[in-house]
Backbone and ligand atoms as CSV (ligand in chain L), in Angstrom:
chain,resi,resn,atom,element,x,y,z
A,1,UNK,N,N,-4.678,24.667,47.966
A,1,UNK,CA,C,-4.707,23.500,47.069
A,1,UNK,C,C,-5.634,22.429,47.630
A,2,UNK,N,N,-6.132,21.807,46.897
A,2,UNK,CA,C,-7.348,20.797,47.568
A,2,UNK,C,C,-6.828,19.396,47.432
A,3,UNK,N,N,-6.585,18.978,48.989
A,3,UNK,CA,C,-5.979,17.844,49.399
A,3,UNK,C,C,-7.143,16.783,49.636
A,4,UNK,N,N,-8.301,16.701,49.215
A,4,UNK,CA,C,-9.498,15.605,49.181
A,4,UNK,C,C,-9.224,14.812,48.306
A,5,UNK,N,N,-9.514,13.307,48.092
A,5,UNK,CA,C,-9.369,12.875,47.122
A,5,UNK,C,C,-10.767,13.181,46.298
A,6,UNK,N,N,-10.280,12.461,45.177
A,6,UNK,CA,C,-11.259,13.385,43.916
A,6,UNK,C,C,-12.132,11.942,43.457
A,7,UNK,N,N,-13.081,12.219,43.289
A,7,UNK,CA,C,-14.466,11.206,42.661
A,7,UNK,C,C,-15.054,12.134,42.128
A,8,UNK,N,N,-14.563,11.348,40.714
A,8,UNK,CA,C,-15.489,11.972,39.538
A,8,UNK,C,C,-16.817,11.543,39.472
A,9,UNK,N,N,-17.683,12.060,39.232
A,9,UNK,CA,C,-19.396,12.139,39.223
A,9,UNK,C,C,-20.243,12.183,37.680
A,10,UNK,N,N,-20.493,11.329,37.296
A,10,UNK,CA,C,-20.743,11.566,35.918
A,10,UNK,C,C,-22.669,11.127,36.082
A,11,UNK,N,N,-23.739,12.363,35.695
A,11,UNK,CA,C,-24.596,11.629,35.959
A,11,UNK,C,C,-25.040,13.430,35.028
A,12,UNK,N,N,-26.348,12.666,34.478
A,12,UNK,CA,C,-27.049,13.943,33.616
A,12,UNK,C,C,-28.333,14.835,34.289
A,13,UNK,N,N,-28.783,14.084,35.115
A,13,UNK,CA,C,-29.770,14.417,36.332
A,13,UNK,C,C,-28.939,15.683,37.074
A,14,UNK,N,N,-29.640,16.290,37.566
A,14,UNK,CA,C,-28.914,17.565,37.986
A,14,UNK,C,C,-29.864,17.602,39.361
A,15,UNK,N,N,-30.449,17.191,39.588
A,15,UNK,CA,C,-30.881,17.011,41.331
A,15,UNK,C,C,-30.032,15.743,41.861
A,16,UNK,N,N,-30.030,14.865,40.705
A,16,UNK,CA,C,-29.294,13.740,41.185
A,16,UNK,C,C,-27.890,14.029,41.702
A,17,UNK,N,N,-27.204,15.149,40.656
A,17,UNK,CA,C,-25.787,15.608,40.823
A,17,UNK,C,C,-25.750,16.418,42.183
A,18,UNK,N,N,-26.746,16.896,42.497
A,18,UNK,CA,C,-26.524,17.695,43.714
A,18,UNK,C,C,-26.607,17.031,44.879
A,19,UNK,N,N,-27.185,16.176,44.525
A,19,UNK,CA,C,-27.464,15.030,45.705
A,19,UNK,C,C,-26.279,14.237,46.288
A,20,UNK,N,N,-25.725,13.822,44.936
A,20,UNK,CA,C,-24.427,12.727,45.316
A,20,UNK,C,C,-23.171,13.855,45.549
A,21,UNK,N,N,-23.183,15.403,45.330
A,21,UNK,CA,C,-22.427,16.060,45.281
A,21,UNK,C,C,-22.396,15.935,46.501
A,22,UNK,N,N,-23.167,16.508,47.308
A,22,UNK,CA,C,-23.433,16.837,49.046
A,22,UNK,C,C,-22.973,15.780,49.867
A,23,UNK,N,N,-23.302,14.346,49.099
A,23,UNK,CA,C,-23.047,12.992,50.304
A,23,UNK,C,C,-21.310,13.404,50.215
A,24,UNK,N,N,-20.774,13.230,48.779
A,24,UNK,CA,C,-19.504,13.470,49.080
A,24,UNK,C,C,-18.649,14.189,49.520
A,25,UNK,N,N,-19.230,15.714,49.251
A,25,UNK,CA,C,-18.922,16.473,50.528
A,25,UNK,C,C,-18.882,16.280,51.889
A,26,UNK,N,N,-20.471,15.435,52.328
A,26,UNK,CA,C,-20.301,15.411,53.945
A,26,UNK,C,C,-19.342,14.174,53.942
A,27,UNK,N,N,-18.846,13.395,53.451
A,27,UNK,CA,C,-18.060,12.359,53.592
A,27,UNK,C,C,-16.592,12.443,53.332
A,28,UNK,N,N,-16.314,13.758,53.297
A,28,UNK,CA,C,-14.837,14.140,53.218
A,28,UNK,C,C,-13.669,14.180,51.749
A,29,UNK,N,N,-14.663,14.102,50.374
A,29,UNK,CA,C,-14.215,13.724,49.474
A,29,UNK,C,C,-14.213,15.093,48.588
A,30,UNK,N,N,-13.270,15.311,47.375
A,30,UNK,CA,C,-13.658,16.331,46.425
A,30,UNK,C,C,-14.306,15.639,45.287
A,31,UNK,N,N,-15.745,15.896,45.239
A,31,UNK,CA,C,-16.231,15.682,44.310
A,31,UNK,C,C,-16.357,16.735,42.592
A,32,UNK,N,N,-15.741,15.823,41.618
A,32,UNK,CA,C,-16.083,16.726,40.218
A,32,UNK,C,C,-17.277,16.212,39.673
A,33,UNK,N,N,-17.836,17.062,39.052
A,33,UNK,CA,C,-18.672,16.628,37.939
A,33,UNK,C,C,-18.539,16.722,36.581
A,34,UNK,N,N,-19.622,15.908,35.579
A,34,UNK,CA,C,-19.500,15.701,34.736
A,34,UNK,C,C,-21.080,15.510,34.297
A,35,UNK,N,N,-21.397,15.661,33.105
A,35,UNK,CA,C,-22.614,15.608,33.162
A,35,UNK,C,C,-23.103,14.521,31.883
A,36,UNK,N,N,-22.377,14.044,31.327
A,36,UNK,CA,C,-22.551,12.664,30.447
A,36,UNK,C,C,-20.825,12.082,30.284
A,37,UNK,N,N,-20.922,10.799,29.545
A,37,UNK,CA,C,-19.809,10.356,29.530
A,37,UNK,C,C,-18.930,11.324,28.435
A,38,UNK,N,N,-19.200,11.437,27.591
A,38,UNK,CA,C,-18.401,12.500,26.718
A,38,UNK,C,C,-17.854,13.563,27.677
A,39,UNK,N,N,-18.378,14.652,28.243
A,39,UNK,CA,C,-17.647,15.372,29.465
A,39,UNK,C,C,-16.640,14.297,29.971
A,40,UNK,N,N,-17.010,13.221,30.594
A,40,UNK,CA,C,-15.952,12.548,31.840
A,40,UNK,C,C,-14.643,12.234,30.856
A,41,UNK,N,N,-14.781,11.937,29.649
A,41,UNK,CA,C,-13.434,11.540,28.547
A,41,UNK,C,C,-12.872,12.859,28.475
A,42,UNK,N,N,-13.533,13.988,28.566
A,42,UNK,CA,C,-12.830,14.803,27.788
A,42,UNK,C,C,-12.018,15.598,29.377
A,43,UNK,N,N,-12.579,15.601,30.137
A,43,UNK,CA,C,-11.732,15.508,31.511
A,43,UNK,C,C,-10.755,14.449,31.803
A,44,UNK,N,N,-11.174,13.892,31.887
A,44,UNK,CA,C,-10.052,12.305,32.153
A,44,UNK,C,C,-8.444,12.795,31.317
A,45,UNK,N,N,-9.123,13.111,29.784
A,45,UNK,CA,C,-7.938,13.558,28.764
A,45,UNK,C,C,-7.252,14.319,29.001
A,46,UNK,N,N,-7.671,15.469,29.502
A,46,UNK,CA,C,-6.751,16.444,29.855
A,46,UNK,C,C,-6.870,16.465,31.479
A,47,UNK,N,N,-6.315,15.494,32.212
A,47,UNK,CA,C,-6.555,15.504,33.376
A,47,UNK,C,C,-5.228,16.045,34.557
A,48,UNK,N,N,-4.702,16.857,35.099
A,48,UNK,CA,C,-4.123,17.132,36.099
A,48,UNK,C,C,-3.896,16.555,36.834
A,49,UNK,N,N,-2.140,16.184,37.208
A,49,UNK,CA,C,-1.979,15.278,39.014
A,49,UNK,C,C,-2.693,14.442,38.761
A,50,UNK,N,N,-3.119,13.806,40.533
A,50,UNK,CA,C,-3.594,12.895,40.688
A,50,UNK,C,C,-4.701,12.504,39.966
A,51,UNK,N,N,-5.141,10.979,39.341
A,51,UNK,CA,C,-6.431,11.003,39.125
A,51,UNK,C,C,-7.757,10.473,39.865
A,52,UNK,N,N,-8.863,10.497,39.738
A,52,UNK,CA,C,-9.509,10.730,40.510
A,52,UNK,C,C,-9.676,8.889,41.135
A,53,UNK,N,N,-9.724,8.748,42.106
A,53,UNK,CA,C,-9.983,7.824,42.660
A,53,UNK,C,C,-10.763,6.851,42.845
A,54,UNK,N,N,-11.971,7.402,42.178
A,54,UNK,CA,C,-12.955,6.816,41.846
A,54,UNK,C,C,-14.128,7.807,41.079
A,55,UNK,N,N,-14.551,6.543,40.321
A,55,UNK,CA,C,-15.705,7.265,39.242
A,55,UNK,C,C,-16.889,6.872,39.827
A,56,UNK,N,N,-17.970,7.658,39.812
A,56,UNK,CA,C,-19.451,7.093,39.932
A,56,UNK,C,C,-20.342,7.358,38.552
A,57,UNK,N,N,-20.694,6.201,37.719
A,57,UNK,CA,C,-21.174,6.457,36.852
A,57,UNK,C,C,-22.309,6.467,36.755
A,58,UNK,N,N,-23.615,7.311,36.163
A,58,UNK,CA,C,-24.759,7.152,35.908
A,58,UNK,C,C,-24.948,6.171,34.540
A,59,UNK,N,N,-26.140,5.117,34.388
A,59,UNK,CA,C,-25.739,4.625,33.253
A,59,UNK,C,C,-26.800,5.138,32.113
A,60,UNK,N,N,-27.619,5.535,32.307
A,60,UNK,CA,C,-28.761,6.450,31.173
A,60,UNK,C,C,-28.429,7.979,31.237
A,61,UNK,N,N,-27.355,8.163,29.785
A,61,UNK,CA,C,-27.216,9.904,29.727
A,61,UNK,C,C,-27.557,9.835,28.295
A,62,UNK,N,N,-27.387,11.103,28.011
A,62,UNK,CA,C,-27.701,11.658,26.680
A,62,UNK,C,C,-26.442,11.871,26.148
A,63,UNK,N,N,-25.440,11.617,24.520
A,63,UNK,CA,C,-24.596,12.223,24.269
A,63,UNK,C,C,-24.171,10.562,24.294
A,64,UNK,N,N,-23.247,10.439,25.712
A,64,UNK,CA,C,-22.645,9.210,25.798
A,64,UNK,C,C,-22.933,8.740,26.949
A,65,UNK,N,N,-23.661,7.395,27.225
A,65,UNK,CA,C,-23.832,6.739,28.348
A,65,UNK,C,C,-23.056,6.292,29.139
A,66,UNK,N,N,-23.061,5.506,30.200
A,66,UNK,CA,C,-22.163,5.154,31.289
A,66,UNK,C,C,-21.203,3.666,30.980
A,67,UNK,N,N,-22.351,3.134,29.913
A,67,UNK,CA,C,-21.854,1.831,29.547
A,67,UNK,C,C,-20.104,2.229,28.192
A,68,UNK,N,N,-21.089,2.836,27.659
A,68,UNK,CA,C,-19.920,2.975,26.757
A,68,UNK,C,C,-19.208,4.088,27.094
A,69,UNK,N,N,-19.274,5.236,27.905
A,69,UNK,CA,C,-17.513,5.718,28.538
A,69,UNK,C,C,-17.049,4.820,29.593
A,70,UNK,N,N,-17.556,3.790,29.802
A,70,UNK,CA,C,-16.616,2.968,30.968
A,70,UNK,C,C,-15.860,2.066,29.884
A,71,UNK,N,N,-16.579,1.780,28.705
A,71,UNK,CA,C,-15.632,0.941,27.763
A,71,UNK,C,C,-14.753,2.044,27.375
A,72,UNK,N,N,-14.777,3.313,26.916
A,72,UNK,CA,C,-13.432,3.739,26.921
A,72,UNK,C,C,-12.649,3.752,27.477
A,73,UNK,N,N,-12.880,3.875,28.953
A,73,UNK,CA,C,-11.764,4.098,30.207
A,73,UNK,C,C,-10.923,3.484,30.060
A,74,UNK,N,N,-11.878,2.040,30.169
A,74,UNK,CA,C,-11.189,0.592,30.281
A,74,UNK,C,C,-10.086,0.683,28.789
A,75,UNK,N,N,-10.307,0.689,27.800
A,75,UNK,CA,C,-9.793,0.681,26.520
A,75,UNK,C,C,-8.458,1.873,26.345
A,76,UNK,N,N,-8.861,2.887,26.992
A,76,UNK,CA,C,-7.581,4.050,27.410
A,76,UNK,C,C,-6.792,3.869,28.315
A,77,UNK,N,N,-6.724,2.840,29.059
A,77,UNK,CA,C,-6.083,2.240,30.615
A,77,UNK,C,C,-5.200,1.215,29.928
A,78,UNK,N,N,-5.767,0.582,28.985
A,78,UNK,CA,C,-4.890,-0.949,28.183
A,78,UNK,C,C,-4.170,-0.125,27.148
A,79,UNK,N,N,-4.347,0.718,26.750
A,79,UNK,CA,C,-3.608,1.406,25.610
A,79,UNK,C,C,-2.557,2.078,25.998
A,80,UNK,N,N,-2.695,3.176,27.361
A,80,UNK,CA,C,-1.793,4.111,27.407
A,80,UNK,C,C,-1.430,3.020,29.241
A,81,UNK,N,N,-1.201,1.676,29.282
A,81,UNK,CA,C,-0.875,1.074,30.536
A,81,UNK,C,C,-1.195,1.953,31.671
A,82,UNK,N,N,-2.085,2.370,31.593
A,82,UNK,CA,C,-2.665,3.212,32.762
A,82,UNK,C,C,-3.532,2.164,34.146
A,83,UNK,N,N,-3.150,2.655,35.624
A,83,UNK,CA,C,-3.172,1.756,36.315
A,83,UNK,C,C,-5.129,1.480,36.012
A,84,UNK,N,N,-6.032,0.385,36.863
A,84,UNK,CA,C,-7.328,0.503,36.860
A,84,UNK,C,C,-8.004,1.503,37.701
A,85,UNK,N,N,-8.747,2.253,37.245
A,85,UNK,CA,C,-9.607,3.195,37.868
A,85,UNK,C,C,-11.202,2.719,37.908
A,86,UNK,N,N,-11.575,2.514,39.170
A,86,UNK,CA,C,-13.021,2.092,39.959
A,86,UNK,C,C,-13.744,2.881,38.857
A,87,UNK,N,N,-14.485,1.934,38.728
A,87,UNK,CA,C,-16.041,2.944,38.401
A,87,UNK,C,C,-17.152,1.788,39.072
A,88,UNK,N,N,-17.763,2.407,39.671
A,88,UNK,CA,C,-19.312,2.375,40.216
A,88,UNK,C,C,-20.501,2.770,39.520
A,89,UNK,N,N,-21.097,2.132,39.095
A,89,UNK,CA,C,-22.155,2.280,38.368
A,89,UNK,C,C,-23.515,2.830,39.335
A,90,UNK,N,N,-24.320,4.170,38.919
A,90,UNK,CA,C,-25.434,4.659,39.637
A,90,UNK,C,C,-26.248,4.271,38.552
A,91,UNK,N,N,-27.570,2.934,39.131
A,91,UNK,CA,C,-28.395,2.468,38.341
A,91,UNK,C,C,-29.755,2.781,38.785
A,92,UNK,N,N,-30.625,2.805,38.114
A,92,UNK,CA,C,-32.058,2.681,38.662
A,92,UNK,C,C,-32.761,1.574,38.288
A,93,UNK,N,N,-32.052,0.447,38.254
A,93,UNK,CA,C,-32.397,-0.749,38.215
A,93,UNK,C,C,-31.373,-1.747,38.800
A,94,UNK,N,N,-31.811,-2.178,39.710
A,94,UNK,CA,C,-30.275,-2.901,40.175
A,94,UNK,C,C,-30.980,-4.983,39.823
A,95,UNK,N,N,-31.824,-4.774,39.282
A,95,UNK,CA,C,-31.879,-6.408,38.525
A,95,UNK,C,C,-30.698,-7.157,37.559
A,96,UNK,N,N,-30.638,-8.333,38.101
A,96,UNK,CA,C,-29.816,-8.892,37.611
A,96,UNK,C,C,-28.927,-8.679,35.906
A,97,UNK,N,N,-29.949,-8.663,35.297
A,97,UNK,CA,C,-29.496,-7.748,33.865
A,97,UNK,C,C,-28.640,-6.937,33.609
A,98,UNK,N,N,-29.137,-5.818,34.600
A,98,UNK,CA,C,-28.231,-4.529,34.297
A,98,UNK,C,C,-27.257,-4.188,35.077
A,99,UNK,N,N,-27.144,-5.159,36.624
A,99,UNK,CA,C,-25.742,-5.652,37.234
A,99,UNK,C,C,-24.752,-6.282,36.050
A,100,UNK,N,N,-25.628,-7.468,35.284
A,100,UNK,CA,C,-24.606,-8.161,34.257
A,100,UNK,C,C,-24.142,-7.193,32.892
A,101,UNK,N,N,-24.699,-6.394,32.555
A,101,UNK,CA,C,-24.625,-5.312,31.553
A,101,UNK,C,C,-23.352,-3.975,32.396
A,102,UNK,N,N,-23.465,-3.831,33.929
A,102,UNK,CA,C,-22.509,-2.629,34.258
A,102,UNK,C,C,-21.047,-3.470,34.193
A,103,UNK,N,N,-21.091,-4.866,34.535
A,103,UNK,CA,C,-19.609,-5.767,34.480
A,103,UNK,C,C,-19.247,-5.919,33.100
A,104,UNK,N,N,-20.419,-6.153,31.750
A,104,UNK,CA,C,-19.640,-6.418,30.971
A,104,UNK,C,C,-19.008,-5.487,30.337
A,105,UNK,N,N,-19.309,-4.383,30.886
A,105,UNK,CA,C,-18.867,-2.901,29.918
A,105,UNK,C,C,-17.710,-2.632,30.870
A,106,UNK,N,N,-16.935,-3.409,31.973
A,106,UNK,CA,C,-15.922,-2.875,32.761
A,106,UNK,C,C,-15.800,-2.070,34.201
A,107,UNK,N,N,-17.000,-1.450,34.450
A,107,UNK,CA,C,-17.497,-1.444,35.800
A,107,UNK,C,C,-17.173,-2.515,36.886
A,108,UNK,N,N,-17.110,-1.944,38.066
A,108,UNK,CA,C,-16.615,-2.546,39.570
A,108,UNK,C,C,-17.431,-3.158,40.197
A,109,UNK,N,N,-18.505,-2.202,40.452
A,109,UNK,CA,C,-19.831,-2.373,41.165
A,109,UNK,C,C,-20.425,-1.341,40.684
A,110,UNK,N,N,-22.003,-2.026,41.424
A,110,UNK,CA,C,-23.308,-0.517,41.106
A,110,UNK,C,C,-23.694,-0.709,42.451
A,111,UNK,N,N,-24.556,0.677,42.723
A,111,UNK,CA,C,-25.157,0.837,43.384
A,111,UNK,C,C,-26.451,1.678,43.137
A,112,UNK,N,N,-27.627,1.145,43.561
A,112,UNK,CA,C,-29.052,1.259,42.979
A,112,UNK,C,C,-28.812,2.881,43.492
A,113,UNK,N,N,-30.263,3.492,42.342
A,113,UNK,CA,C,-30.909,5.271,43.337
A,113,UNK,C,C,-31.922,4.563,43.678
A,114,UNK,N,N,-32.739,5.576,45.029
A,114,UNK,CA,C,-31.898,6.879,45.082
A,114,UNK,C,C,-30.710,6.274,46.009
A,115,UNK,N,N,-29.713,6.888,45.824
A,115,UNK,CA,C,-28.290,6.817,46.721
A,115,UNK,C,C,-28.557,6.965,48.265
A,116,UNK,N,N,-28.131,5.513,49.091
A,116,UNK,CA,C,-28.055,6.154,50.494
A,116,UNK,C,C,-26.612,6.177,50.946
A,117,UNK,N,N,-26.434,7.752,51.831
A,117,UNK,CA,C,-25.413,7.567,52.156
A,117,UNK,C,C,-24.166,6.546,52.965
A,118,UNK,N,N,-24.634,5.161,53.411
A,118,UNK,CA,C,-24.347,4.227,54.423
A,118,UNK,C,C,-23.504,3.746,52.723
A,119,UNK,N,N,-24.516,3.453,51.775
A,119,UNK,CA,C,-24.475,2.400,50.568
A,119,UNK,C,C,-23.232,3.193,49.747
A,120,UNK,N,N,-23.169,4.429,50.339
A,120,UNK,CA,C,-21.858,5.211,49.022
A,120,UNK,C,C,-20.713,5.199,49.676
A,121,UNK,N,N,-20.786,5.053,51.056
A,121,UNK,CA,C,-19.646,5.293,51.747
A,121,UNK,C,C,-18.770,3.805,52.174
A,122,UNK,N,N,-19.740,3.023,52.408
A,122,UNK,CA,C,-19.280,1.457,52.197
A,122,UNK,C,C,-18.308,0.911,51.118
A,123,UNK,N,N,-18.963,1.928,49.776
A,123,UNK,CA,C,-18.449,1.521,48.477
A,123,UNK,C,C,-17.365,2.297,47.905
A,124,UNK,N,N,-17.461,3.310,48.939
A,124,UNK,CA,C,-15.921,4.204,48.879
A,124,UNK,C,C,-15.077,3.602,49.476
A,125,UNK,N,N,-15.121,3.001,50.570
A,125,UNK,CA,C,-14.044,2.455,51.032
A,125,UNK,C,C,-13.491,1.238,50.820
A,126,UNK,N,N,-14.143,0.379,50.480
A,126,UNK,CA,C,-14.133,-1.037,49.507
A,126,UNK,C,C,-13.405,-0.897,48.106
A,127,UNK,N,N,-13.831,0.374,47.041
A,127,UNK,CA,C,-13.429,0.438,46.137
A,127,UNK,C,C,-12.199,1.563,46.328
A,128,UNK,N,N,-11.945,2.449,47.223
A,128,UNK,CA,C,-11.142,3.237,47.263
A,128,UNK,C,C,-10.700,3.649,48.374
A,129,UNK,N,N,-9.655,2.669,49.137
A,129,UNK,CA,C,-9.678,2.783,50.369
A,129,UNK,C,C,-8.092,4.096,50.355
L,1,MG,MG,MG,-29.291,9.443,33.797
């Protein structure tokens, strides 16, 4: 049985996914994926045990973006009193704008690509200690 905690990975880039897959591996975590926000809802929904501890969201996907499945989360958390679940926003713009655009959609924090591992692991433990 896999006793890691779980960080869900939602990002449509697929070098990107392998990338942040590996940091979380070497950093002791079970990482899932997801590959737009529509996947991460439809996991979340039918989700097993524990939930995941933290989300890392990409915010440019195809299907459903990062902005608007973090407004669902948020909106499925107030509905069904579900406790708050982190999400971290993975941006490729970390200008003021789209910092103010990952908060107003319900996001925690972002953290710019490419991802360094010092910057994911800081923010694991801050957001999910
Ligand atoms: Mg993307």
């Amino acid at each position: 049985m896999e006793k890691r905690p779980v960080v869900l990975v939602v990002e449509d880039h697929v070098v990107n996914r392998m990338v942040v897959k590996a940091m979380l591996d070497k950093l002791g975590w079970h990482p899932v994926m997801a590959e737009n926000g529509q996947q991460a809802l439809e996991l979340l929904a039918s989700w097993q045990g524990k939930p995941p501890a933290l989300v890392l969201m990409d915010c440019q996907m195809p299907v459903m973006d990062g902005f608007e499945a973090t407004r669902a989360i948020r909106a499925r958390e107030a509905e069904q009193g579900l406790p708050h679940m982190p999400v971290v926003a993975l941006t490729a713009n970390a200008f003021a704008e789209d910092s103010a655009q990952c908060f107003a959609a319900g996001m925690d924090d972002f953290l710019s690509k490419p991802l360094a591992l010092d910057a994911l692991q800081a923010c694991l433990k801050k957001h999910a200690p």
